[in-house]
VOKOL-133373 format. One record per atom (N, C-alpha, C): x, y, z; residue in one letter. Coordinates in steps of 0.2 Angstrom, whole numbers, plus 5000, padded with zeros to 4 digits. Each point is the difference from the previous one (the first is absolute). Layout:
# residues N
XYZa...
END
This chain:
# residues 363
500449945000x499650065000x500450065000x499750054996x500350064998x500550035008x500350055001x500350045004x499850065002x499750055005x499750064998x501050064999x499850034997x500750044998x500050085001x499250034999x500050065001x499550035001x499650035006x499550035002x499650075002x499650014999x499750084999x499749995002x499650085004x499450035001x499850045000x499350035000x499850064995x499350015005x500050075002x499450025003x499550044994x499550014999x499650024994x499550045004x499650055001x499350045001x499550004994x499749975000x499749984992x499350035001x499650074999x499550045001x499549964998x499350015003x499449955000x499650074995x499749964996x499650034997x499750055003x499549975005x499550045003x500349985009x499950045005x500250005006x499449955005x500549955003x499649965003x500050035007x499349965004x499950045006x499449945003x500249975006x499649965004x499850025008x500149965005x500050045005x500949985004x500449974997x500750015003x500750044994x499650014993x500550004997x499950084995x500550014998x499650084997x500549984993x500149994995x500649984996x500050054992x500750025000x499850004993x500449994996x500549935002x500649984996x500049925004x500249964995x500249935002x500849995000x500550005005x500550005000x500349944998x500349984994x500149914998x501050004998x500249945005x500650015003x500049944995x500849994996x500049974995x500749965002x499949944999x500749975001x500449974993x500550024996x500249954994x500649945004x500149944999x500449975001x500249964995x500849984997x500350024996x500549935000x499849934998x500549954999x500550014995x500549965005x500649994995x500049974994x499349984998x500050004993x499650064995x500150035003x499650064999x499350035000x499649945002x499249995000x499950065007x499550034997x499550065006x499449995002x500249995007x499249995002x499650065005x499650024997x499650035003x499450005006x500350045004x499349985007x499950085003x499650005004x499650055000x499650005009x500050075002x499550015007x499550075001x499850005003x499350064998x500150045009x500050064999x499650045006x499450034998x499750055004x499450064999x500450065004x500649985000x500450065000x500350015006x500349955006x500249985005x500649965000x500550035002x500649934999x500450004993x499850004994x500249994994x500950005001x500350075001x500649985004x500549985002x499749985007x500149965003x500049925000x499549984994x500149944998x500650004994x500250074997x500449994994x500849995005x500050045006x500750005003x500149915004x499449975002x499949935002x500649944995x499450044993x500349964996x500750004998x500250045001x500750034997x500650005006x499749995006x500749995004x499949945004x499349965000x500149955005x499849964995x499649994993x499849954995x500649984997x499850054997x500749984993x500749975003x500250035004x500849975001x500049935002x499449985004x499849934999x500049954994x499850044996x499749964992x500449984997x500750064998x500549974997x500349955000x500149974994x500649914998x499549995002x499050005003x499949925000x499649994996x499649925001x499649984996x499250054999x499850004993x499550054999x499349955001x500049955006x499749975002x499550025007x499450034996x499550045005x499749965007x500249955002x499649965007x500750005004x500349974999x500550025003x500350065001x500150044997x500150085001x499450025003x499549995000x499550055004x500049985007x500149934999x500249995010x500750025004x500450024996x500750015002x499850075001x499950044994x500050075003x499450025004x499449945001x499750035008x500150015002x500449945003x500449975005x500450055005x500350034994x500650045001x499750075000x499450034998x499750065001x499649995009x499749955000x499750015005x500150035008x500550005002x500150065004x499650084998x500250014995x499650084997x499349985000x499549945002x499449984999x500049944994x499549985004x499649934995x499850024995x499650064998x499450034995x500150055000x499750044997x500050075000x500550024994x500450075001x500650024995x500449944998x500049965003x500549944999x499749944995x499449995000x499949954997x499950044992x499850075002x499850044994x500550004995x500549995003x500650024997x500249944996x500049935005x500149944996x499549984995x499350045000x499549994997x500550004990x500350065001x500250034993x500649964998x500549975005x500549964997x499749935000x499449985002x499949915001x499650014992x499650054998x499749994992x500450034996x500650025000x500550014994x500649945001x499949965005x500449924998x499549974999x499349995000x499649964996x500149994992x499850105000x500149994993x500749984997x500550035002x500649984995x500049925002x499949975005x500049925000x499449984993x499550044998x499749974994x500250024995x500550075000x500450014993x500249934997x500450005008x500649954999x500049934997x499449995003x499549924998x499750014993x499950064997x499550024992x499049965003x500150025009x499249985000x499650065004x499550014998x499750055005x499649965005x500150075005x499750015009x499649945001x499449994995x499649955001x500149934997x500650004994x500149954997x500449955007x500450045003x500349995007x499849965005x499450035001x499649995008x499449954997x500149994993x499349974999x499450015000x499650024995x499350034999x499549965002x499650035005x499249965003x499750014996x500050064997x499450044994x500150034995x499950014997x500550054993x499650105001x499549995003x499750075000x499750015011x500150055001x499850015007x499650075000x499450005002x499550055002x500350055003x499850054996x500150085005x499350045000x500450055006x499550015004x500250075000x499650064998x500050084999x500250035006x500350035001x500250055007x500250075000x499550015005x500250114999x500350005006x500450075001x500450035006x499350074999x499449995002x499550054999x499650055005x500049985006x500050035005x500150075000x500250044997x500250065000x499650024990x499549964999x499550004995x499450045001x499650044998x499450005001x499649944997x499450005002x499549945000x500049994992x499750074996x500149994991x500649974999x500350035000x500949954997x500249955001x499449965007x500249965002x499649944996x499450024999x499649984995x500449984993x500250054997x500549994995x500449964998x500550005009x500249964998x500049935000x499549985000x499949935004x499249984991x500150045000x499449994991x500949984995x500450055002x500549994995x500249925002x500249995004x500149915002x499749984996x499349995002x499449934997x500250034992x500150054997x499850004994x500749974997x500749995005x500449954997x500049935004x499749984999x499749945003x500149975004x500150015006x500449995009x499349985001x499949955002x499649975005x499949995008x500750055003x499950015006x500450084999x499550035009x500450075000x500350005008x500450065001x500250035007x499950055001x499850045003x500050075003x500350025007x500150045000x500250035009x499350025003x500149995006x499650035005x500450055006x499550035005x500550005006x499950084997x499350025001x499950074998x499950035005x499850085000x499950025009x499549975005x499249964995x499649975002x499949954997x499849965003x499549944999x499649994994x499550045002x499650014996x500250004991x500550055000x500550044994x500349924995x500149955005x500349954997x499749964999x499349995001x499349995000x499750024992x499950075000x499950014992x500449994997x500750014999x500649974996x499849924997x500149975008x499849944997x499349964997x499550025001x499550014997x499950014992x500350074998x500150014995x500349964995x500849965001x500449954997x499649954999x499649985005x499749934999x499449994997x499850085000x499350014994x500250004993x500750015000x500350004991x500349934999x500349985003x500349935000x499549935000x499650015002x499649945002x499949955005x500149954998x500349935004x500850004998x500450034998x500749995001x500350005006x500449975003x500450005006x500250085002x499850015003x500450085004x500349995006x500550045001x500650005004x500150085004x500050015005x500250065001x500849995005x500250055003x500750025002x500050055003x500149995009x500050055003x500750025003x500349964997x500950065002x500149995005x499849955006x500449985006x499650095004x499450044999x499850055002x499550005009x500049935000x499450005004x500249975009x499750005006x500149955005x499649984998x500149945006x499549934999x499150045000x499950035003x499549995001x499650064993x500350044998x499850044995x500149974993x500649935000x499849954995x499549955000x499949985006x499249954999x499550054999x499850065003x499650044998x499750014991x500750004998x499950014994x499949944995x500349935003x499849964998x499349995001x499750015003x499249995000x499650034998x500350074997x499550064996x500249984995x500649954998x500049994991x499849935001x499849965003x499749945000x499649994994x499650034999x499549994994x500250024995x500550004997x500250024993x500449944999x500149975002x500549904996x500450025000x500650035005x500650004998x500449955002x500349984994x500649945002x500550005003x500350085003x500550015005x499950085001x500149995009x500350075001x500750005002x500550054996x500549985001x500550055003x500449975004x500550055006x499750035004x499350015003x499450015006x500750035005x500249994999x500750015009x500550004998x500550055004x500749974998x500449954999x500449984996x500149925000x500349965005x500450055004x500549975006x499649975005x499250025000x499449995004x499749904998x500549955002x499849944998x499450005004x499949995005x499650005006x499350034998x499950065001x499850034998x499450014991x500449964996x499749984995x499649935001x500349975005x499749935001x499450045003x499850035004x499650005005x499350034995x500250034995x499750054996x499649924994x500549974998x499649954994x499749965005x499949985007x499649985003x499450015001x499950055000x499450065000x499750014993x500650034995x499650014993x499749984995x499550015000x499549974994x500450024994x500850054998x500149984993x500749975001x500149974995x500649975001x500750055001x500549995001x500650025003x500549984994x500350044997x500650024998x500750015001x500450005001x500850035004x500649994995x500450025000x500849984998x500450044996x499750064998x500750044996x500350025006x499950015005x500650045006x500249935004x500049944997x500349975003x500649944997x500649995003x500550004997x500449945000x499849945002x500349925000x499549955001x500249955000x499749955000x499749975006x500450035005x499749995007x499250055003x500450084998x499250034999x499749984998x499949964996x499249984995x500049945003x500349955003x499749965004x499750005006x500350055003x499850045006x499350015000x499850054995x499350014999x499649944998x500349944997x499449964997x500149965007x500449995002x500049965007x499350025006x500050075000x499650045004x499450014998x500049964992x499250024997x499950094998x500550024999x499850064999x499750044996x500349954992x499750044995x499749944995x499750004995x499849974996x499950004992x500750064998x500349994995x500850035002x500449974996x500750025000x500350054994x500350065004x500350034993x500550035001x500549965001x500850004996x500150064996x500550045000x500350064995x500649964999x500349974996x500549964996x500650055002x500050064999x500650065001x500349995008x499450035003x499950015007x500349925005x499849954997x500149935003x500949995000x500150014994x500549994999x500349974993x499649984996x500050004992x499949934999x499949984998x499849924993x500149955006x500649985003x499949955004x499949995007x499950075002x499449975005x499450035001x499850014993x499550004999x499549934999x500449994995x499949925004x499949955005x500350015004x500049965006x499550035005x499750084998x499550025004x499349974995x500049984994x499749974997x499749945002x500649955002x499849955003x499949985007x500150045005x499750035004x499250035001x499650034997x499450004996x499849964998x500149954997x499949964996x499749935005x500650005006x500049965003x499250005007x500150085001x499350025002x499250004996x500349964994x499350034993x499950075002x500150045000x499950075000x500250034992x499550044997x500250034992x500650075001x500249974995x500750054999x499750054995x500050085002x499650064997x500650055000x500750004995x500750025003x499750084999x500550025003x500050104999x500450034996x499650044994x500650054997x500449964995x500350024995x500849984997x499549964995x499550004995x499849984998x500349934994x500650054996x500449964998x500249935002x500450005005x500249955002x499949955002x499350025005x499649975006x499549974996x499750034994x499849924996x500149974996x500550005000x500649944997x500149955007x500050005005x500049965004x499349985004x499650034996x499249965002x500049974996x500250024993x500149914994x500149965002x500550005005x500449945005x499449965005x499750035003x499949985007x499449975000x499549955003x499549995000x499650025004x500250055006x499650015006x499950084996x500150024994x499850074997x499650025001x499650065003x499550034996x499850064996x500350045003x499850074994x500950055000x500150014994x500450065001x500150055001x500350054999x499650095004x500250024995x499750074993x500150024997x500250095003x500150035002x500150065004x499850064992x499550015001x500050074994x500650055002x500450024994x500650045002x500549985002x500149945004x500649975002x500449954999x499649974993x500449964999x500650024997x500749954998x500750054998x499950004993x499449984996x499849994993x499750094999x499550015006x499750064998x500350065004x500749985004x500550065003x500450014995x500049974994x500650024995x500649994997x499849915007x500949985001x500449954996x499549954995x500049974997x500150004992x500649984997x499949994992x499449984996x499849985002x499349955001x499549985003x499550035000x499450005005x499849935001x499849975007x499749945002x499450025003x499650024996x499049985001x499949944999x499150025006x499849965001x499350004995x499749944997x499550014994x499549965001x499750055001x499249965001x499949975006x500350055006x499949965004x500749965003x500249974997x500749954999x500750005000x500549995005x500650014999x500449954996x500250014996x500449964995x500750005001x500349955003x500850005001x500250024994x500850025000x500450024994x500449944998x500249974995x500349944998x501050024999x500150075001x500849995000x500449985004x500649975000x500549965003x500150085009x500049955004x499950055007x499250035001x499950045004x499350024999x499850064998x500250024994x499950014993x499750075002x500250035007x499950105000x500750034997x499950034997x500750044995x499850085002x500350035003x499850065005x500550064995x499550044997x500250044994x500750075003x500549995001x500450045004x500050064999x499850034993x500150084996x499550005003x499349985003x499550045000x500050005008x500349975003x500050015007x500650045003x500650014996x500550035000x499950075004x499850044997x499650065004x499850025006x499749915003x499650025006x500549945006x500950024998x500249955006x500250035005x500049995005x500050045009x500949975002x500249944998x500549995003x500149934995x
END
């Protein structure tokens, strides 16, 4: 197996179309940390990690004096490498900045390891499905109710059979029309709302029972995630199901909470965990609990590895955030009809346009 030889990283501000606003995040740049890693046969592999504009960095300085000097002369062999350099990061924490950071060097040795092979992501991991369901998602909360309207007609009209929206408005009520509204345009499609970790326990079962009667298939982040406890004592109580997992960062977190009953879907952020191979392992972890895997964010990537997986259920489309519709891409990877289609090129087949992000790099 190839050698790694040479390493880079790149911090990026990649401006969002239109400015996102929920009730913990006010955004209006996707910060995406880019990692290239360079074998002595010369093959580059590309990997990648995402902020909302916290940390970007500090995960690039992580990589660059406590990664990399690791990496060098070895094998561009991603499961062993991502256990050594936990390993070896964990003092600075188990999750967080650290995993964020190995999140971008563990998918640019997946990919050069499929350069290296001539097989892509999926041809690798072996494919459950050739196509994975997506699911429409606004950052909308800072929407009026028309726009909101809008934007949820524009979904159905490209064929998404499920939607998300935010909640976690100054009232109750307010999230009551909101959601009212989506569900009078949509139908019978599955709806999803997301409350950004905004609530205590008890102003989230509240709100669970005034949205009881609209069918929703999850309220997600009700609490802050660090709150295991807390969310158990909440899905005991609520009539809608429980969601959790972008703020949470190993494979023990997520067994923590299914151990506790806490949630009743899981959603893993691929970046955030720590990239391709322990995402996995958090996969079967889930899997093990039959709990559905409903991953966060990173659209690209993350459905190429629900191709993978049997315990799949939906992927997250994020309007605006994908790195197709940031601008970051040679190549845009849409989703059509509803459907995410893997890429068939050798590695996982994102080719990140460098002229066009060149402009917006921070470090």
């Amino acid at each position: 197996m190839a050698r790694i030889e040479e390493a880079s990283v790149a911090l990026y501000g990649l401006p969002l179309g239109r400015a996102w606003g929920d009730q913990t995040h006010q955004a209006s740049e996707i910060e995406v940390v880019i990692v290239r890693l360079t074998s002595e046969e010369g093959i580059v592999g590309d990997g990648f990690s995402w902020t909302a504009g916290v940390g970007g960095r500090a995960i690039v300085s992580l990589v660059e004096s406590e990664i990399v000097p690791r990496l060098m002369g070895k094998e561009a062999a991603p499961r062993p490498r991502w256990h050594e350099l936990w390993r070896a990061l964990h003092d600075a924490g188990g999750g967080g900045l650290t995993t964020t950071a190995l999140g971008a060097v563990d998918i640019a040795l997946w990919d050069l390891l499929g350069k290296q092979l001539g097989s892509s992501l999926t041809g690798m991991l072996g494919r459950w499905r050739e196509t994975v369901q997506a699911y429409a998602s606004g950052i909308d909360l800072n929407m009026s109710i028309e726009e909101l309207e809008e934007e949820v007609r524009r979904w159905v009209g490209r064929g998404y059979e499920a939607v998300k929206i935010k909640v976690g408005s100054p009232s109750i009520e307010e999230d009551r029309r909101r959601v009212a509204r989506v569900r009078k345009i949509i139908g019978a499609r599955p709806l999803m709302v997301d409350a950004n970790q905004g609530w205590d326990v008890t102003g989230a079962l509240r709100a669970c029972r005034q949205l009881e009667e609209f069918d929703l298939t999850w309220m997600e982040e009700p609490l802050v995630s660090d709150d295991t406890l807390g969310h158990a004592k909440l899905r005991a109580a609520s009539p809608v199901p429980i969601a959790v997992g972008e703020n949470l960062y190993t494979a023990y977190d997520f067994n923590r909470y299914l151990a506790l009953e806490a949630c009743d879907y899981a959603q893993p952020d691929v970046a955030r965990v720590g990239g391709i191979t322990p995402f996995l392992d958090i996969a079967a972890v889930t899997s093990a609990w039959n709990v559905p895997l409903a991953p966060h964010f990173m659209m690209e990537i993350t459905g190429q590895l629900l191709c993978c997986l049997p315990g799949a259920f939906l992927v997250e489309d994020v309007e605006g955030g994908s790195l197709s519709e940031l601008g970051a891409l040679k190549e845009g990877i849409a989703v059509q009809e509803g459907r995410f289609h893997p890429p068939e090129d050798p590695g996982h087949g994102i080719q990140f346009d460098f002229d066009a992000i060149g402009p917006f790099r921070k470090a």
